[in-house]
gemmi code that builds the backbone of each chain (N, CA, C; Angstrom):
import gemmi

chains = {
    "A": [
        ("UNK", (56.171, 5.675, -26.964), (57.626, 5.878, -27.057), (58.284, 4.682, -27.750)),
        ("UNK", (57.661, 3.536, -27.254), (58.473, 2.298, -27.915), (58.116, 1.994, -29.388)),
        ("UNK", (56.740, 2.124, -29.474), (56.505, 2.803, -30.698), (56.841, 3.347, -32.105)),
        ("UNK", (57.707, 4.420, -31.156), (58.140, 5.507, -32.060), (59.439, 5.156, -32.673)),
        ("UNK", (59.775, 4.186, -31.614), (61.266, 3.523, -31.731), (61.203, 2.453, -33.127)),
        ("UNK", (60.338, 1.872, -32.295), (60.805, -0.136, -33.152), (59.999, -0.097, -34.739)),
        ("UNK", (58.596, 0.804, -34.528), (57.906, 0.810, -35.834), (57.322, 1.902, -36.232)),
        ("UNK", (57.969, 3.010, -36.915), (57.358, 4.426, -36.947), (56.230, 4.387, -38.062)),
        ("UNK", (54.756, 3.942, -37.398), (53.705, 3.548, -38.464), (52.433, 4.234, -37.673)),
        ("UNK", (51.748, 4.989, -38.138), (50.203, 5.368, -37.651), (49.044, 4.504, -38.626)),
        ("UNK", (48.357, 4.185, -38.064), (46.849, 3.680, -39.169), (45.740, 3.984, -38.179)),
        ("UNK", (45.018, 3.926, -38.935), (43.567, 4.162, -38.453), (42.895, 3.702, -37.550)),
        ("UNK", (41.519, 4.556, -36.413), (41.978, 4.040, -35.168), (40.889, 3.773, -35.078)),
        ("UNK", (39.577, 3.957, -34.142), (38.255, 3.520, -33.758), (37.843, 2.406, -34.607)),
        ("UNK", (38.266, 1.230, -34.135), (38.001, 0.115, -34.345), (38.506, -0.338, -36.010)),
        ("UNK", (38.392, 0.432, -36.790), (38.873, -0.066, -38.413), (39.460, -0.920, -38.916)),
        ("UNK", (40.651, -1.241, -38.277), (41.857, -2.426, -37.949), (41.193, -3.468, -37.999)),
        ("UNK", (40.433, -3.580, -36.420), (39.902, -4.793, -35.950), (38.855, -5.351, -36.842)),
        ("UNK", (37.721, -4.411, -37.552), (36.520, -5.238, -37.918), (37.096, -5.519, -39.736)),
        ("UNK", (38.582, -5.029, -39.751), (38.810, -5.568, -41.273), (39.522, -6.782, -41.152)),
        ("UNK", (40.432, -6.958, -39.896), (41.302, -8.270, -39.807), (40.365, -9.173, -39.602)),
        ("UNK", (39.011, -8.994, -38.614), (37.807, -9.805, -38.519), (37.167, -10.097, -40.105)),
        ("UNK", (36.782, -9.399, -41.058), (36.385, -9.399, -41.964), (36.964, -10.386, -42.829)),
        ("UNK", (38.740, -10.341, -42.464), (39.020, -11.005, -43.426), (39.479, -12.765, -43.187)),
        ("UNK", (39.607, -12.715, -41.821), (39.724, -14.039, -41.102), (37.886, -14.595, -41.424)),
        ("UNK", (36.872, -14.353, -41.399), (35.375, -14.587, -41.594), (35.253, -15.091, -42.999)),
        ("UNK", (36.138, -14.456, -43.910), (35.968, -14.817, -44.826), (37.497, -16.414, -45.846)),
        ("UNK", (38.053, -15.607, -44.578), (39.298, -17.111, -44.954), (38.558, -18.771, -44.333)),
        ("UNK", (37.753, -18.228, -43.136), (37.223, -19.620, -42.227), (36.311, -20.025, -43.110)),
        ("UNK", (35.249, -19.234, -44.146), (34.297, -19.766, -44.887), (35.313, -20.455, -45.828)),
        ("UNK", (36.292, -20.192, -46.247), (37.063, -21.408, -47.286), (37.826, -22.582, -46.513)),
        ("UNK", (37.802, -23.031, -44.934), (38.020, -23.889, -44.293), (37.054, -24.986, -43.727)),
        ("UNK", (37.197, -26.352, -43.820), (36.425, -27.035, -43.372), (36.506, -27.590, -41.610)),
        ("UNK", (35.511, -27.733, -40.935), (35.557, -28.994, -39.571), (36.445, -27.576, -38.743)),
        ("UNK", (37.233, -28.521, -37.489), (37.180, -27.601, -36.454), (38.005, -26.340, -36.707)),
        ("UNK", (38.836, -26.438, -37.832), (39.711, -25.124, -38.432), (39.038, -24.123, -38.101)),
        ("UNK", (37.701, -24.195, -38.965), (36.782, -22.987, -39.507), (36.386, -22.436, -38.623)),
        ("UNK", (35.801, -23.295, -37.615), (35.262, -23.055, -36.139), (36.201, -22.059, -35.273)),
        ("UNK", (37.565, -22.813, -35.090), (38.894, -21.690, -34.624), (38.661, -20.406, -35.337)),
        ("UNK", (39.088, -20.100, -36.349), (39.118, -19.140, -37.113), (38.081, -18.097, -37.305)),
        ("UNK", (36.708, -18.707, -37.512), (35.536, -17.906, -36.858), (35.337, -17.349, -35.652)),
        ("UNK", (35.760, -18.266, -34.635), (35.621, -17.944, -33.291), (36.976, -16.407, -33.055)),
        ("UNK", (38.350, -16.659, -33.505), (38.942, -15.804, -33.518), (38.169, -14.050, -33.915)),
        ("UNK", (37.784, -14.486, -34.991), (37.339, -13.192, -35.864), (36.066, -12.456, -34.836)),
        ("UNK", (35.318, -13.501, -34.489), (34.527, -12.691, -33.267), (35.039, -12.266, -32.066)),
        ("UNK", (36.407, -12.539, -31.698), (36.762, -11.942, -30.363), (37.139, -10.509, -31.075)),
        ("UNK", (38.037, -10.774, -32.294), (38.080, -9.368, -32.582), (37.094, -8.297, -32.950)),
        ("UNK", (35.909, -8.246, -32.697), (34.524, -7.602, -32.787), (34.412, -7.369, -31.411)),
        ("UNK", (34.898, -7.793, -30.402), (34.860, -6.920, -29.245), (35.578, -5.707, -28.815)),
        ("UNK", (36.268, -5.584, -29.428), (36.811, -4.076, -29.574), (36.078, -3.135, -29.705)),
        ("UNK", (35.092, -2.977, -31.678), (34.498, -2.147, -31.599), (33.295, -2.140, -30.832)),
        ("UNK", (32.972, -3.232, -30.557), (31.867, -3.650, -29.454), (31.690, -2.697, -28.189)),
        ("UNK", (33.057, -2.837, -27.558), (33.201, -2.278, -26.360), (33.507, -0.674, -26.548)),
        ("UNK", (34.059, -0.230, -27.550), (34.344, 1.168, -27.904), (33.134, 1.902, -28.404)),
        ("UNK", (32.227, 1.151, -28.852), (30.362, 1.891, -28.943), (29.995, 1.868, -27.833)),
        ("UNK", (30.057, 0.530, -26.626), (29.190, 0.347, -25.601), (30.080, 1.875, -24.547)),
        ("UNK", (31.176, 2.156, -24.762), (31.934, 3.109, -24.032), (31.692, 4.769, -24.640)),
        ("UNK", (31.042, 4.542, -25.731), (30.321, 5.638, -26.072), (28.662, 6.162, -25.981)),
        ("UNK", (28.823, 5.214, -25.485), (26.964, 5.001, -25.390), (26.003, 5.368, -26.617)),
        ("UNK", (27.069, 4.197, -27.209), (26.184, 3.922, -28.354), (25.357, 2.348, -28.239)),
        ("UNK", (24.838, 2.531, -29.554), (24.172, 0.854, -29.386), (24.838, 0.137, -30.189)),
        ("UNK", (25.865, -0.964, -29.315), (27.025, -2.194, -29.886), (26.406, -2.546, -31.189)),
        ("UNK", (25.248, -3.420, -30.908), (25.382, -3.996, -32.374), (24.607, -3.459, -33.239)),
        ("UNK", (23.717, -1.908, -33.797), (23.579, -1.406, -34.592), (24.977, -0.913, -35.438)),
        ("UNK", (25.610, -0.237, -34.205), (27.418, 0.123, -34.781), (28.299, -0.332, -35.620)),
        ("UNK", (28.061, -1.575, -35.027), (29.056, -3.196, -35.353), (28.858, -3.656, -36.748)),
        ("UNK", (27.273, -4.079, -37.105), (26.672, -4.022, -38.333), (27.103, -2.557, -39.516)),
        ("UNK", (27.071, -1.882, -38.757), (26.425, -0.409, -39.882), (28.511, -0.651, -40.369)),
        ("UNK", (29.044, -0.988, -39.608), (30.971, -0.755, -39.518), (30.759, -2.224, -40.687)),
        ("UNK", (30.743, -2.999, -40.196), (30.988, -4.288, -41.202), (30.211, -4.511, -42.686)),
        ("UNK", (28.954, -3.677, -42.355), (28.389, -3.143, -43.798), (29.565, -2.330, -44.366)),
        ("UNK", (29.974, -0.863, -43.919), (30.706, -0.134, -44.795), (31.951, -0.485, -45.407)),
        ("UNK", (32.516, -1.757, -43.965), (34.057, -2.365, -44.848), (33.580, -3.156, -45.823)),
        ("UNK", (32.433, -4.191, -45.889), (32.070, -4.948, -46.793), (31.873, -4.118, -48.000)),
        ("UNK", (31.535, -2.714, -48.569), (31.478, -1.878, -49.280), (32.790, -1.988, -49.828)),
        ("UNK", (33.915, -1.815, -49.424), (34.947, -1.375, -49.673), (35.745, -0.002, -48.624)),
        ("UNK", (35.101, 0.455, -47.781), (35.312, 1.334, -47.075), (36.008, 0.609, -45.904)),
        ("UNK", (37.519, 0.884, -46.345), (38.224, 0.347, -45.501), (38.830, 1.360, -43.870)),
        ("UNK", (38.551, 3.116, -44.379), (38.954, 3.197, -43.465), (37.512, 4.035, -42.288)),
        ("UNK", (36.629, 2.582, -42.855), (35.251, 3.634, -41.752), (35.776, 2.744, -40.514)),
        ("UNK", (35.292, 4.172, -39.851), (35.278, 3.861, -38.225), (34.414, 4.238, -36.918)),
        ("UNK", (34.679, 4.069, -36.094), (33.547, 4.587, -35.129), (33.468, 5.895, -34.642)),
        ("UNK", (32.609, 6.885, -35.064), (33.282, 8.867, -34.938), (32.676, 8.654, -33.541)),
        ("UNK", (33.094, 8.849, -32.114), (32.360, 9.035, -31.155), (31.910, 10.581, -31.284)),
        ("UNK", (33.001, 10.785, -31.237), (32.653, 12.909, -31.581), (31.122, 13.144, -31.965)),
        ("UNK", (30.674, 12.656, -32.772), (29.579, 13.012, -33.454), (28.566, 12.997, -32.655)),
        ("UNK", (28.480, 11.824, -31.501), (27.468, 11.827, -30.511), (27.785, 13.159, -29.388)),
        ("UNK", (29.011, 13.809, -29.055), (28.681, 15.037, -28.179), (28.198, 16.539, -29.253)),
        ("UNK", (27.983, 16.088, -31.102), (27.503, 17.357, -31.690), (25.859, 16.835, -31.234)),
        ("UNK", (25.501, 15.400, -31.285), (24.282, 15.546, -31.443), (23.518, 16.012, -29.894)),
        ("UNK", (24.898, 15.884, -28.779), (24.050, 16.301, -27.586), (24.034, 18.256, -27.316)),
        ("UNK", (24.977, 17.969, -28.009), (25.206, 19.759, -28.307), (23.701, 20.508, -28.653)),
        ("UNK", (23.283, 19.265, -30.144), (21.860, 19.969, -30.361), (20.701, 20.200, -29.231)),
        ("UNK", (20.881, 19.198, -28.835), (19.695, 19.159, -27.512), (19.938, 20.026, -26.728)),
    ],
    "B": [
        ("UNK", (19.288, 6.240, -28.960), (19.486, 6.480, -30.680), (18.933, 5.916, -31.814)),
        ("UNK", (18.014, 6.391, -32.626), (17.427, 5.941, -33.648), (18.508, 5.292, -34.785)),
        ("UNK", (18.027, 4.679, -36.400), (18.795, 4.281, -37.204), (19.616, 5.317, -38.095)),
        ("UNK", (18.697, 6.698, -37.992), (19.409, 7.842, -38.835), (20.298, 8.165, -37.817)),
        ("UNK", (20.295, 8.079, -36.651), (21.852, 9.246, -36.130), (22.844, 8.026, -36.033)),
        ("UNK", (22.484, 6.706, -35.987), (23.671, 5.727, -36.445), (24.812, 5.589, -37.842)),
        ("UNK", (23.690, 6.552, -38.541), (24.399, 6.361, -40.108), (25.536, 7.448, -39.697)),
        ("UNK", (25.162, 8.638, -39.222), (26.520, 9.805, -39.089), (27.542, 9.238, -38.041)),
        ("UNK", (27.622, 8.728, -37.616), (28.583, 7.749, -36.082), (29.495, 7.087, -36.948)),
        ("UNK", (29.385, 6.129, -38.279), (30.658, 5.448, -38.768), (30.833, 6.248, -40.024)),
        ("UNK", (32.248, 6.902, -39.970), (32.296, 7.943, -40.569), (34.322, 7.349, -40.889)),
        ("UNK", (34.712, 8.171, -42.162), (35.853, 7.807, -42.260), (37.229, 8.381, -41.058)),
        ("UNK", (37.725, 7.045, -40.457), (38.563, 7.884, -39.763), (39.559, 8.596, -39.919)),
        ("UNK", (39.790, 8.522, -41.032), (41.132, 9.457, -41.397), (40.762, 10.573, -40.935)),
        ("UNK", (39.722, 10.463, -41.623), (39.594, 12.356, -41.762), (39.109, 12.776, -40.582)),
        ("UNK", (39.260, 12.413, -39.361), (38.612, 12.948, -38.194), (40.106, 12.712, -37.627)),
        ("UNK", (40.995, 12.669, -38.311), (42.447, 12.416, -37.261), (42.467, 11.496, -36.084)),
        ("UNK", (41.970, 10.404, -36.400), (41.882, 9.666, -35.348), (42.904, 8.317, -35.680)),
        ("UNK", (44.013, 8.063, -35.059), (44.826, 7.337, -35.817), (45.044, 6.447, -34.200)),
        ("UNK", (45.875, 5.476, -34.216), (46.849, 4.394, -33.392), (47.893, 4.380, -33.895)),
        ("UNK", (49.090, 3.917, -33.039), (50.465, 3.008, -33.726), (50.360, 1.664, -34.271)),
        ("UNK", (50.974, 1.425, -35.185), (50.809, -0.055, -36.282), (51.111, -0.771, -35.018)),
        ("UNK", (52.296, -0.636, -34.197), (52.398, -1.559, -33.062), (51.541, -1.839, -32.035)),
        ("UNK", (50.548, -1.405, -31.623), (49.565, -1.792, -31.267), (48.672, -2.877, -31.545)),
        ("UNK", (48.304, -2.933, -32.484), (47.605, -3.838, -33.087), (48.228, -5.244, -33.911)),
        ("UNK", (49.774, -4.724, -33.958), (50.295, -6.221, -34.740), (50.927, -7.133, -33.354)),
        ("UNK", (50.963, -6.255, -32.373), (51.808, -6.879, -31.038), (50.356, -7.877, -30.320)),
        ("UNK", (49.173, -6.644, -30.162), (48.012, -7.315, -29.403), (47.612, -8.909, -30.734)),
        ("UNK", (47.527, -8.648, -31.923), (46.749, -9.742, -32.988), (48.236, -10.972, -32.702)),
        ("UNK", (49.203, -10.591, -32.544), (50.378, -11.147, -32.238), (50.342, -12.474, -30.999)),
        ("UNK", (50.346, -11.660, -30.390), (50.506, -12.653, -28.724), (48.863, -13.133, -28.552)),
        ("UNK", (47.968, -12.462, -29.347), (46.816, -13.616, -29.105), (46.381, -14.680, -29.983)),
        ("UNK", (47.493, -14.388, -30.991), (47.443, -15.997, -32.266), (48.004, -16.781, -31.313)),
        ("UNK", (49.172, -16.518, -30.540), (50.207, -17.217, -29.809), (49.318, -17.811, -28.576)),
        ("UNK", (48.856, -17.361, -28.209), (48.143, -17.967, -26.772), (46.842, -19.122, -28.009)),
        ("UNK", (46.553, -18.690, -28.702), (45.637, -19.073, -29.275), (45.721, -20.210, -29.125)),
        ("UNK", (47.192, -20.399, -30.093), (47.590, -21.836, -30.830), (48.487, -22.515, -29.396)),
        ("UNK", (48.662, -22.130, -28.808), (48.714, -23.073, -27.708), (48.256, -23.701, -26.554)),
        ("UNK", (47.034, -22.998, -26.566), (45.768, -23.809, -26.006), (45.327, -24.604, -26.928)),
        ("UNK", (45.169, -24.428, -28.386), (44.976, -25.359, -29.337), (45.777, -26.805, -29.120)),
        ("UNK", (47.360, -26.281, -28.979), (48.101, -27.303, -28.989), (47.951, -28.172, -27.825)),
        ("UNK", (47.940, -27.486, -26.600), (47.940, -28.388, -25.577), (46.271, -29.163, -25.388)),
        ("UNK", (45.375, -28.394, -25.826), (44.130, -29.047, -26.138), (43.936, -30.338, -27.133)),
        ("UNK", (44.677, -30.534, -27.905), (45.275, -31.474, -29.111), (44.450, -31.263, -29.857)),
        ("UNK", (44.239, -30.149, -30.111), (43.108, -29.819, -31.642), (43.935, -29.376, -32.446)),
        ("UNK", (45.436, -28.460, -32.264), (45.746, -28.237, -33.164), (47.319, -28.850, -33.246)),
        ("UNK", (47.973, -29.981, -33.795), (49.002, -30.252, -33.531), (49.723, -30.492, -34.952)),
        ("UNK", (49.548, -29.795, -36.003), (50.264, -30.022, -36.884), (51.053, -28.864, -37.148)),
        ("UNK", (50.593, -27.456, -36.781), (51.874, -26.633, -36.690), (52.243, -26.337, -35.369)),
        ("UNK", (54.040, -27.474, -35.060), (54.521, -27.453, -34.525), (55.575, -26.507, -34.318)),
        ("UNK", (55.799, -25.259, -33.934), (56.335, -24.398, -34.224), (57.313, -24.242, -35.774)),
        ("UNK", (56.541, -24.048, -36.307), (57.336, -24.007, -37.833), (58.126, -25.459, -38.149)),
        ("UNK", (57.749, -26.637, -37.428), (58.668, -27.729, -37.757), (57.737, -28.488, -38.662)),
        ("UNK", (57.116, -28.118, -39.721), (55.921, -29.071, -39.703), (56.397, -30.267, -40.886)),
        ("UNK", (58.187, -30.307, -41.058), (58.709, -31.812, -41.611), (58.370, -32.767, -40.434)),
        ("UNK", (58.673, -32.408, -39.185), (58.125, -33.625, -38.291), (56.534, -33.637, -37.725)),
        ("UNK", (55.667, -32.659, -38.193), (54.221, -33.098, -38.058), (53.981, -34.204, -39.174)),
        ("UNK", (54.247, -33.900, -40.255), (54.435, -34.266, -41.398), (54.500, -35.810, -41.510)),
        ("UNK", (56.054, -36.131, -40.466), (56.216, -37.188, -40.071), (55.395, -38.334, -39.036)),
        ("UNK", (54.728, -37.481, -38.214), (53.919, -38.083, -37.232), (52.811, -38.714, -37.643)),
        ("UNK", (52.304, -40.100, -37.289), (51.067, -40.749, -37.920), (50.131, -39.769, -37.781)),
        ("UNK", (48.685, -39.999, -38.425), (47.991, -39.515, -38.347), (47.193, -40.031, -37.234)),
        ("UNK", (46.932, -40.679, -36.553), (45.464, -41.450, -35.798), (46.798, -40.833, -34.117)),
        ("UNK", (47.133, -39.585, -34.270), (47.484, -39.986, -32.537), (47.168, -39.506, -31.639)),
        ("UNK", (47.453, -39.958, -30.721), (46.610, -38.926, -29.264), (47.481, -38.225, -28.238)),
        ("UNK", (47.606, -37.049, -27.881), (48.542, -36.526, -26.444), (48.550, -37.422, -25.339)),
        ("UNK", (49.291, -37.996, -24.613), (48.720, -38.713, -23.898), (49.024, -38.186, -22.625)),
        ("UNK", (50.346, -37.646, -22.799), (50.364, -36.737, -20.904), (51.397, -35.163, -21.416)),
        ("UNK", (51.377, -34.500, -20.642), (51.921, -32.753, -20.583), (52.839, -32.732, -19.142)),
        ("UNK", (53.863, -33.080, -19.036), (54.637, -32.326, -18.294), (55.235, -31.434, -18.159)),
        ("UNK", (55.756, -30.797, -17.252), (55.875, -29.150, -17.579), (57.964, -29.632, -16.408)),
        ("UNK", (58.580, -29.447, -16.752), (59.621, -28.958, -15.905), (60.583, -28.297, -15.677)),
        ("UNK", (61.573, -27.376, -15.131), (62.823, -26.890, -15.440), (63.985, -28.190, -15.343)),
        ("UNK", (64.962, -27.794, -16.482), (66.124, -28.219, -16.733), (67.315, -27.508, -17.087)),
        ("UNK", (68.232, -27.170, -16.285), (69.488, -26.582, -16.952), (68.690, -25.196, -17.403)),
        ("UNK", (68.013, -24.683, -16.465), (67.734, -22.956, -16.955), (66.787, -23.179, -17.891)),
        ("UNK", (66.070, -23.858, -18.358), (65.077, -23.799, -19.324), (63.848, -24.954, -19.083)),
        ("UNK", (62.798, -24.161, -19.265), (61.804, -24.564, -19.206), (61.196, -25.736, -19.971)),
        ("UNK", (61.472, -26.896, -20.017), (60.784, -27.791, -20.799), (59.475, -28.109, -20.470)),
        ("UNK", (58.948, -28.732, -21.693), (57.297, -28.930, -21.611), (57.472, -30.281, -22.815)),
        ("UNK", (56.686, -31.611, -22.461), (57.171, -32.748, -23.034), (55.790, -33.468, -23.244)),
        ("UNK", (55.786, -33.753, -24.537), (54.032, -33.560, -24.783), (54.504, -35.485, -25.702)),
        ("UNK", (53.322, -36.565, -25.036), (54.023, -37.572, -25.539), (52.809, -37.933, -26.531)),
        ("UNK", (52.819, -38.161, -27.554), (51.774, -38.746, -28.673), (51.942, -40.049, -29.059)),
        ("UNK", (50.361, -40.917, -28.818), (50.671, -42.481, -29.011), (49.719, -42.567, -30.367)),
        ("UNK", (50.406, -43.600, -30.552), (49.217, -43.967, -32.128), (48.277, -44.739, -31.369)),
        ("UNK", (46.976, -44.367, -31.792), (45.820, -45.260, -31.841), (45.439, -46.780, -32.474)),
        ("UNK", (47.039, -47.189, -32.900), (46.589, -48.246, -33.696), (47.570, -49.378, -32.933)),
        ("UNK", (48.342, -49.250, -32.213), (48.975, -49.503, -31.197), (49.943, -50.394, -31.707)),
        ("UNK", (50.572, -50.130, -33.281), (51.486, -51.207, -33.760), (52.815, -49.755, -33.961)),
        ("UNK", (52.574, -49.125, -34.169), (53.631, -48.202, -34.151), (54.529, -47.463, -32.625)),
        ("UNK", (55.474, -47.296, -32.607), (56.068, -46.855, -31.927), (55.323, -45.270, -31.140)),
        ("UNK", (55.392, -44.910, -29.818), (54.840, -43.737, -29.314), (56.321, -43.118, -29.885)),
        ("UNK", (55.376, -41.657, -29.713), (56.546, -40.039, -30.163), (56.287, -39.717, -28.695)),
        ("UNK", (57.898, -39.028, -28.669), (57.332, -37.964, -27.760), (58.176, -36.711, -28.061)),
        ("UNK", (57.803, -35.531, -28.040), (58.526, -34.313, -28.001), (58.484, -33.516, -27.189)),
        ("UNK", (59.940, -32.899, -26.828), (60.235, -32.043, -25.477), (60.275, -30.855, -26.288)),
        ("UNK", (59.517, -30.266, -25.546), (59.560, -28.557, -25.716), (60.462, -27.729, -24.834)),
        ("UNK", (61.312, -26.810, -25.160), (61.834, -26.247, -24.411), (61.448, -24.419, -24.801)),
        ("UNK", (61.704, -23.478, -23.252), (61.624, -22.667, -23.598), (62.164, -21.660, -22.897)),
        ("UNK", (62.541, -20.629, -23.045), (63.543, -19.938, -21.813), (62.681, -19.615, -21.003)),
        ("UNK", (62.661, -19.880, -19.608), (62.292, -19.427, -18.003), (61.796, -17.821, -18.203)),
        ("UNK", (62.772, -17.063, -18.578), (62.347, -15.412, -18.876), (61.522, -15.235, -19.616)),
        ("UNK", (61.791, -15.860, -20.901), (60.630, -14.961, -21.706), (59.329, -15.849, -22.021)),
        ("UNK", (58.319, -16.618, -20.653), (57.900, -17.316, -20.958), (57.008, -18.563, -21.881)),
        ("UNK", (55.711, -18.311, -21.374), (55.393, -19.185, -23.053), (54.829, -18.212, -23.840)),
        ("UNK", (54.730, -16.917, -24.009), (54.424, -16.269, -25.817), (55.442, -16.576, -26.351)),
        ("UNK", (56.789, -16.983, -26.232), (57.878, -17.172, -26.836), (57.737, -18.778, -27.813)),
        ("UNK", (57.686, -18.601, -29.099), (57.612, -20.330, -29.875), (58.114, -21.335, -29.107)),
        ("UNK", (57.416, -21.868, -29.020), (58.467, -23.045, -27.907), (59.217, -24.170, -29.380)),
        ("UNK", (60.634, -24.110, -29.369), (61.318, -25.157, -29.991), (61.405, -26.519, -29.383)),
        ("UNK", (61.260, -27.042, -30.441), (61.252, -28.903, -30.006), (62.885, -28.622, -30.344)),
        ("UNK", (63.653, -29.280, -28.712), (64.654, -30.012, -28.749), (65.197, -31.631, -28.735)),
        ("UNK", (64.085, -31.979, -29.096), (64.769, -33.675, -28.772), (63.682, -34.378, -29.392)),
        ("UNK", (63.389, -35.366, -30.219), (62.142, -36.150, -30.716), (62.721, -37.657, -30.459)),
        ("UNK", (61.932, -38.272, -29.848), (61.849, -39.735, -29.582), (61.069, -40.533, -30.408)),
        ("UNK", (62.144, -41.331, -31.343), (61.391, -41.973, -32.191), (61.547, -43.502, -32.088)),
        ("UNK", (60.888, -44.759, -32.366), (61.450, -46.076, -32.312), (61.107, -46.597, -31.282)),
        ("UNK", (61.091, -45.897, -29.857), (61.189, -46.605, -28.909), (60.055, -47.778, -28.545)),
        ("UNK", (60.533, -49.033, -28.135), (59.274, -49.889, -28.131), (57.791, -49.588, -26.921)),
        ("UNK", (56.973, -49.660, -27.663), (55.712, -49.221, -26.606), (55.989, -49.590, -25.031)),
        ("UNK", (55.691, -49.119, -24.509), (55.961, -49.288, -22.738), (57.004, -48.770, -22.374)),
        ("UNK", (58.381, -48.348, -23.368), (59.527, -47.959, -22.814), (59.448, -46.533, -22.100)),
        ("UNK", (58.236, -46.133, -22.171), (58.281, -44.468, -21.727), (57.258, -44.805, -20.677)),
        ("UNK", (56.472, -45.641, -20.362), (55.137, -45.633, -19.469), (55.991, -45.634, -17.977)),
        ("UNK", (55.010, -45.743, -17.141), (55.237, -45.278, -15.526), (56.719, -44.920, -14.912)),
        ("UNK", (57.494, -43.821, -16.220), (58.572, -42.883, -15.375), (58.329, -41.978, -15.250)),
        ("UNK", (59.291, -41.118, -14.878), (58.857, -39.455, -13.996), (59.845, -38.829, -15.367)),
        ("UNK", (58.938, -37.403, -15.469), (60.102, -36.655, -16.598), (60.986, -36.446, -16.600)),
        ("UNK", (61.944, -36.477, -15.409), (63.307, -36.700, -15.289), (63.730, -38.057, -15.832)),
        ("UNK", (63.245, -39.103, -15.638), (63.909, -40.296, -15.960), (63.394, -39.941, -17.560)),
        ("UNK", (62.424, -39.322, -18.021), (62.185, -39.398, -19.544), (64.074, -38.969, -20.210)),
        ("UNK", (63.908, -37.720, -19.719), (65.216, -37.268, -20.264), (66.410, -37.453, -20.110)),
        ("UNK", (66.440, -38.505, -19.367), (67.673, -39.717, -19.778), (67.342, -40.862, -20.464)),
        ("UNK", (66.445, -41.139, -20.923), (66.253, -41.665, -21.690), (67.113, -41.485, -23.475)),
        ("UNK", (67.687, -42.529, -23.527), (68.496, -42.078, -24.722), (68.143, -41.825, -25.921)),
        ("UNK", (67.871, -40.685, -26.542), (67.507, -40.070, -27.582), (67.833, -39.685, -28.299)),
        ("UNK", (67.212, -39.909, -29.782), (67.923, -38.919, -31.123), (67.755, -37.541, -31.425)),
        ("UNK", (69.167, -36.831, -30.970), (68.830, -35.853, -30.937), (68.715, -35.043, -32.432)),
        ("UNK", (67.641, -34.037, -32.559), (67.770, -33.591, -34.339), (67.892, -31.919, -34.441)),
    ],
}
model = gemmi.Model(1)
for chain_id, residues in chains.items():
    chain = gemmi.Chain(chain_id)
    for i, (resn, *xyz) in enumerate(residues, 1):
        res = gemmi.Residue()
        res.name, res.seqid = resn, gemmi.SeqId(i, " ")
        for name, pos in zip(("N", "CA", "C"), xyz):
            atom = gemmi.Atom()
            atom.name, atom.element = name, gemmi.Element(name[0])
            atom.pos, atom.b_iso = gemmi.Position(*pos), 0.0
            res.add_atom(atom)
        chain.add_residue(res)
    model.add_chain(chain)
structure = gemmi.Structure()
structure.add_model(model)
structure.setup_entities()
């Protein structure tokens, strides 16, 4: 509701956000030297617990996910994300 | 789960209609830069952006150290008074009072109201933060 009020904006959801603002703080800390970089790195990994916890809540496996997500943004695929859906087609098959 | 049913799992989200509000994510990345940088600050790792004042980081020697954190109310507002000495012990100690409103506590920038500059070394040692802030100061 408040939302809808103060900033009428949708973007993309299962994790996408997080492992690109991570992506891009990872790559600002590699152009920082001494304890900056360290802050700034360390930041970018808290934000990897998001999709972290949104695979481990799908019962998926965190860091195959995490990787396969930060491979595809590193591609350019900015709006991949985590499909949980896909894991109740594959239990469907079974 | 093997490596092939991992490849179909990150998939574009648009197209699965899976969206959030922008406010979500600029409010949460928001208030945790803010907590960030002020454990930074009060940790003294990060003290050169002083809430957007950084003509008086600017100003501050380089070699200095926090030396004490008091926290108190005054007149409805929360001050926090963070005193920095030079390490070289020929310059004058800083100290700056932070203030911040009681309500909206500390995610709120804390503004420096008062900077103590000049004063001769020892003039600030063994008082209580009340007597700091009578201490006569330039106010900026």
């Amino acid at each position: 509701m408040l939302c809808e009020l103060t900033r009428r904006a949708l973007i993309a959801g299962g994790g996408a956000p997080e492992i690109h603002v991570s992506r891009l703080l990872t790559q600002y800390a590699q152009t920082l030297k001494g304890k900056e970089a360290y802050c700034f790195q360390a930041f970018a990994e808290a934000l990897e617990i998001i999709p972290t916890t949104l695979a481990e809540n799908a019962g998926l496996n965190p860091i195959a996910i995490v990787t396969e997500l930060r491979n595809k943004h590193a591609k350019g695929d900015k709006l991949a994300g985590i499909n949980v859906k896909k894991v109740h087609l594959i239990e469907d098959e079974v | 789960l093997n490596q092939a049913d991992c490849q179909g799992i990150i998939s574009n989200i648009l197209a699965e209609n899976v969206v959030q509000p922008l406010l979500v994510s600029t409010s949460a990345l928001e208030l945790a830069t803010e907590t960030v940088a002020l454990i930074l600050r009060i940790d003294d790792i990060q003290v050169s952006c002083l809430s957007g004042r950084s003509e008086d980081a600017a100003d501050m020697p380089v070699h200095t150290i926090m030396t004490t954190c008091s926290i108190m109310q005054l007149h409805g507002k929360l001050l926090m008074a963070l005193r920095f000495e030079s390490c070289s012990q020929t310059s004058a100690p800083w100290l700056w009072l932070y203030a911040t409103d009681v309500c909206s506590g500390l995610s709120s920038p804390l503004t420096a109201v008062f900077r103590v500059k000049g004063l001769p070394m020892g003039a600030l040692k063994h008082r209580t933060l009340d007597e700091i802030c009578r201490v006569p100061i330039a106010s900026d």
